[in-house]
C-alpha positions in Angstrom: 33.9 -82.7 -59.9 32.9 -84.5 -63.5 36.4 -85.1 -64.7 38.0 -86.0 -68.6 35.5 -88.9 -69.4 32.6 -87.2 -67.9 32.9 -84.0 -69.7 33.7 -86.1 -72.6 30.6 -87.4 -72.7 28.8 -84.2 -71.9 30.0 -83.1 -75.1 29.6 -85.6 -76.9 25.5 -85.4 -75.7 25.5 -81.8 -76.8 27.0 -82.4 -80.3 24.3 -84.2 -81.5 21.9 -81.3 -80.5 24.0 -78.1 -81.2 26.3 -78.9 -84.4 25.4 -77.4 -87.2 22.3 -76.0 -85.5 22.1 -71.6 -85.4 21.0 -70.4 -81.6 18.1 -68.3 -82.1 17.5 -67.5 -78.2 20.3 -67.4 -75.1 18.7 -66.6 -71.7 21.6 -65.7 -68.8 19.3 -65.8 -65.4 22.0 -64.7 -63.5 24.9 -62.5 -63.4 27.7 -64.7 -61.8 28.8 -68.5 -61.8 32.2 -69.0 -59.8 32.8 -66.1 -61.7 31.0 -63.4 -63.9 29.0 -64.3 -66.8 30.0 -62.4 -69.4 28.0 -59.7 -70.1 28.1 -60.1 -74.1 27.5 -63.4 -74.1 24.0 -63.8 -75.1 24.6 -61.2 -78.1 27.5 -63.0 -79.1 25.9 -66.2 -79.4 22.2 -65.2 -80.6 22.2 -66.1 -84.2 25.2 -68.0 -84.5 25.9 -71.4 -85.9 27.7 -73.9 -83.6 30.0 -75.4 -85.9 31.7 -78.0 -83.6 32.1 -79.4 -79.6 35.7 -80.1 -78.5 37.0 -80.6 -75.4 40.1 -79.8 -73.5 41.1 -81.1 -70.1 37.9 -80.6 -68.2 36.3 -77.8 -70.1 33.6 -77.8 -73.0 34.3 -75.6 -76.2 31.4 -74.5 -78.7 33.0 -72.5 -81.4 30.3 -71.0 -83.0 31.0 -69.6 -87.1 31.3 -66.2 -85.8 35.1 -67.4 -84.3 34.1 -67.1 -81.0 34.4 -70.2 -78.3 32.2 -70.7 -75.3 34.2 -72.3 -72.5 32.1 -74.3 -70.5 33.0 -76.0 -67.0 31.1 -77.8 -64.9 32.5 -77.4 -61.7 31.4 -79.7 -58.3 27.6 -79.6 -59.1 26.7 -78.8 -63.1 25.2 -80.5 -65.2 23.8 -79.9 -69.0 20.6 -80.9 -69.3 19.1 -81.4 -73.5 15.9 -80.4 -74.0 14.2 -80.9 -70.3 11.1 -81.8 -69.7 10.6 -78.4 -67.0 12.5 -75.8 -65.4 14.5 -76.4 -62.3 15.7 -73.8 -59.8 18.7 -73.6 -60.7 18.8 -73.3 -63.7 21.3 -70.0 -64.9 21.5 -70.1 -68.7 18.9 -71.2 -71.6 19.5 -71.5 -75.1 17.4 -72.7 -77.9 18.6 -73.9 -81.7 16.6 -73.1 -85.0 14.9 -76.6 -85.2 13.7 -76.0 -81.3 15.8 -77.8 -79.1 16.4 -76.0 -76.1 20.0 -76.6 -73.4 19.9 -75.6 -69.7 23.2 -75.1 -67.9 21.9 -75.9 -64.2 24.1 -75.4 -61.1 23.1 -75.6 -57.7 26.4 -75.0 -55.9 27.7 -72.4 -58.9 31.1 -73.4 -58.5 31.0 -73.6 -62.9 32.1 -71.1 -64.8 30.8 -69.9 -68.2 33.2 -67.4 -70.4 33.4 -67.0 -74.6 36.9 -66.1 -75.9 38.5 -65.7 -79.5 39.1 -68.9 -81.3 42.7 -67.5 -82.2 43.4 -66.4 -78.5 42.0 -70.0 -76.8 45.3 -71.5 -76.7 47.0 -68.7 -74.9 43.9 -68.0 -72.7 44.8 -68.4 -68.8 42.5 -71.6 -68.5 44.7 -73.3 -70.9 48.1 -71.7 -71.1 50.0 -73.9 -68.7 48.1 -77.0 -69.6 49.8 -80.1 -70.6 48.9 -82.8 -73.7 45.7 -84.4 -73.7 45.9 -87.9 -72.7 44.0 -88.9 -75.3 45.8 -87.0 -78.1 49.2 -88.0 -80.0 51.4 -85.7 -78.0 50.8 -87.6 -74.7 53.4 -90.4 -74.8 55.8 -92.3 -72.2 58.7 -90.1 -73.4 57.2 -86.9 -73.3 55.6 -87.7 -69.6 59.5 -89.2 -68.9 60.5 -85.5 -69.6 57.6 -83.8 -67.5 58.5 -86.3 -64.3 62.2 -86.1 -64.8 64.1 -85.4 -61.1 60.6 -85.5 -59.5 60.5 -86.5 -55.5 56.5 -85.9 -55.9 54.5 -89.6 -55.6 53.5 -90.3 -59.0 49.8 -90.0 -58.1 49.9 -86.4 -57.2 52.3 -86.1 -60.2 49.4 -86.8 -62.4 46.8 -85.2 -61.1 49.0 -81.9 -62.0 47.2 -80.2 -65.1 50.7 -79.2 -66.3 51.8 -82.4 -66.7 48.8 -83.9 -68.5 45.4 -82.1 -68.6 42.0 -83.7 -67.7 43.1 -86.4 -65.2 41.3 -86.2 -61.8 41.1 -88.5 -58.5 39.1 -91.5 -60.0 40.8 -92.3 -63.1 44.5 -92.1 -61.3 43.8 -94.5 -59.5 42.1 -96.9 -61.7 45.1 -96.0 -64.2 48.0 -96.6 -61.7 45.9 -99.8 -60.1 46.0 -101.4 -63.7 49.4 -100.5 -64.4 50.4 -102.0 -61.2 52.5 -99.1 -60.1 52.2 -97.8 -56.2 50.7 -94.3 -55.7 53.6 -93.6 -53.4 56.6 -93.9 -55.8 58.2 -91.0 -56.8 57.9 -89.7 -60.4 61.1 -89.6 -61.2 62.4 -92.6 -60.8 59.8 -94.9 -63.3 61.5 -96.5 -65.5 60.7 -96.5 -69.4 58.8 -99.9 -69.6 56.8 -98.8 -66.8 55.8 -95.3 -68.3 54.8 -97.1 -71.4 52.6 -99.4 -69.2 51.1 -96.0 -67.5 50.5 -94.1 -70.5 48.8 -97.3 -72.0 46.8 -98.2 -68.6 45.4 -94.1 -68.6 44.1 -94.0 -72.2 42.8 -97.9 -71.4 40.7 -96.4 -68.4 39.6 -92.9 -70.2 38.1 -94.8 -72.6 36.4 -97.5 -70.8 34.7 -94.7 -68.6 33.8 -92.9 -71.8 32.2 -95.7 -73.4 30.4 -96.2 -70.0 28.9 -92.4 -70.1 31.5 -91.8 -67.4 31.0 -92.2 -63.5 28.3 -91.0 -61.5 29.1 -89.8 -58.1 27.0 -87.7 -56.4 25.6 -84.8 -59.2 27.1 -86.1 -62.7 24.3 -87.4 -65.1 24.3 -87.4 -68.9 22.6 -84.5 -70.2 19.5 -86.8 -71.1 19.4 -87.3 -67.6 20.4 -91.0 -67.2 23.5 -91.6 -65.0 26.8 -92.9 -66.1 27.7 -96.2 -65.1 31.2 -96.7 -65.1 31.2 -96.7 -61.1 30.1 -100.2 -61.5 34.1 -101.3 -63.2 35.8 -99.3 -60.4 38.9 -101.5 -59.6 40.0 -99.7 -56.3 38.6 -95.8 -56.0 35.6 -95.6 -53.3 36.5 -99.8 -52.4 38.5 -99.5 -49.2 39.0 -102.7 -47.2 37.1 -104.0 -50.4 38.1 -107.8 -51.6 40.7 -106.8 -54.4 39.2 -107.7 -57.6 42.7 -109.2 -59.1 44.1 -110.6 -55.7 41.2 -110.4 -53.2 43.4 -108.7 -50.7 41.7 -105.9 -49.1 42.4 -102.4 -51.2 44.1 -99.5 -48.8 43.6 -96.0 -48.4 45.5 -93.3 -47.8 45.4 -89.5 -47.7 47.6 -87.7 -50.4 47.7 -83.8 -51.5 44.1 -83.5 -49.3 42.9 -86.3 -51.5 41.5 -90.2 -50.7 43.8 -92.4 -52.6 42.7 -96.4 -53.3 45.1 -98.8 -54.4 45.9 -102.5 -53.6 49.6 -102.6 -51.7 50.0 -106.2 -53.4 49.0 -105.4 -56.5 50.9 -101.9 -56.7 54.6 -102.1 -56.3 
């Protein structure tokens, strides 16, 4: 599943085609993603003007000047592909700008989603409701996370992969985070002290926006939406490197199985 840096970039690619631009044609293919397309949502957006592309946690927002906001997620297999060069099979919604540019939400597996809500009911929209700061925005700091982890048992890597507690961080960028702030996967939240959720906080934002300025990482489906793959796969410290030289001691990096999920570290390295 694309995760922050990866949607980030998404877009990122789409802002430079969309904003400012007025939608003159929205095609829905289908009736259902993961869930139901809205039914409105072509009439909604037919003749607006996309005014901006914002993201929060792993969702893309158009707002468009008529105050609504498409909420776009990408799910295991989607990708957004900018003006391609012919149609693919899966392709489920087309739509077209003034000056011709033409965006294809394509999803083979259709576990995306694709809804529109109110710009003044987005905060308090189930999606985002129980969210926690953006890891990338002010509110996220050592303090704040301090009070989030407070009296936590839960290892600090399944601790920060919980939306509530900061929104957007998935598998990859966990481990790359708590690999560089030398902190073990295993250690329960609540008992990091200060200096080392200062080194955390740091570390995550360090790593977000390595991988953004990379175009993100492409495993398995993710590509830009000009087609060309991320490459941020190629500075991967630890995730996907099992029994791997470590790159800062050259001792072999571990894996282990948390919450369902493959967790790489380096046992040396991470105390």
């Amino acid at each position: 599943m694309p995760e922050l840096p990866e949607v980030e970039t998404v877009c990122r690619g789409m802002a430079r085609v969309l904003e400012g631009r007025r939608v003159t044609r929205v095609e829905v293919r289908r009736p259902d993603l993961r869930r139901p397309i809205p039914a409105d949502l072509a009439a909604r957006l037919t003749g607006a003007v996309v005014t901006r592309i914002t993201r929060r946690a792993k969702y893309a927002l158009l707002h468009t000047d008529r105050g609504d906001v498409v909420i776009l997620h990408l799910g295991m297999s989607g990708r957004v592909r900018v003006d391609p060069e012919a149609p693919e099979k899966h392709d489920h919604v087309l739509w077209e700008t003034e000056d011709g540019h033409r965006l294809v939400l394509n999803d083979a597996r259709r576990f995306g989603s694709i809804d529109i809500e109110r710009e003044e009911r987005l905060a308090s929209h189930p999606l985002f409701a129980h969210l926690g700061p953006e890891p990338l925005g002010n509110a996220f700091n050592a303090e704040g996370l301090a009070a989030r982890l407070a009296g936590r048992i839960t290892p600090i890597k399944l601790a920060l992969l919980d939306q509530r507690v900061v929104a957007g961080l998935g598998n990859i960028y966990v481990c790359e985070a708590l690999f560089g702030a030398g902190i073990d996967p295993c250690a329960p939240a609540g008992t990091l002290t200060p200096d080392r959720l200062e080194a955390l906080v740091a570390e995550i934002r360090a790593v977000l926006l390595r991988a953004i300025e990379a175009g993100g990482s492409s495993l398995r489906d993710y590509v830009q939406v000009d087609g060309e793959l991320g490459y941020f796969q190629h500075s991967w410290q630890v995730y996907g490197r099992e029994a791997e030289d470590c790159r800062r001691c050259a001792r072999p990096v571990s894996r282990i199985v948390q919450g369902g999920r493959s967790t790489f570290y380096c046992a040396h390295c991470q105390r």
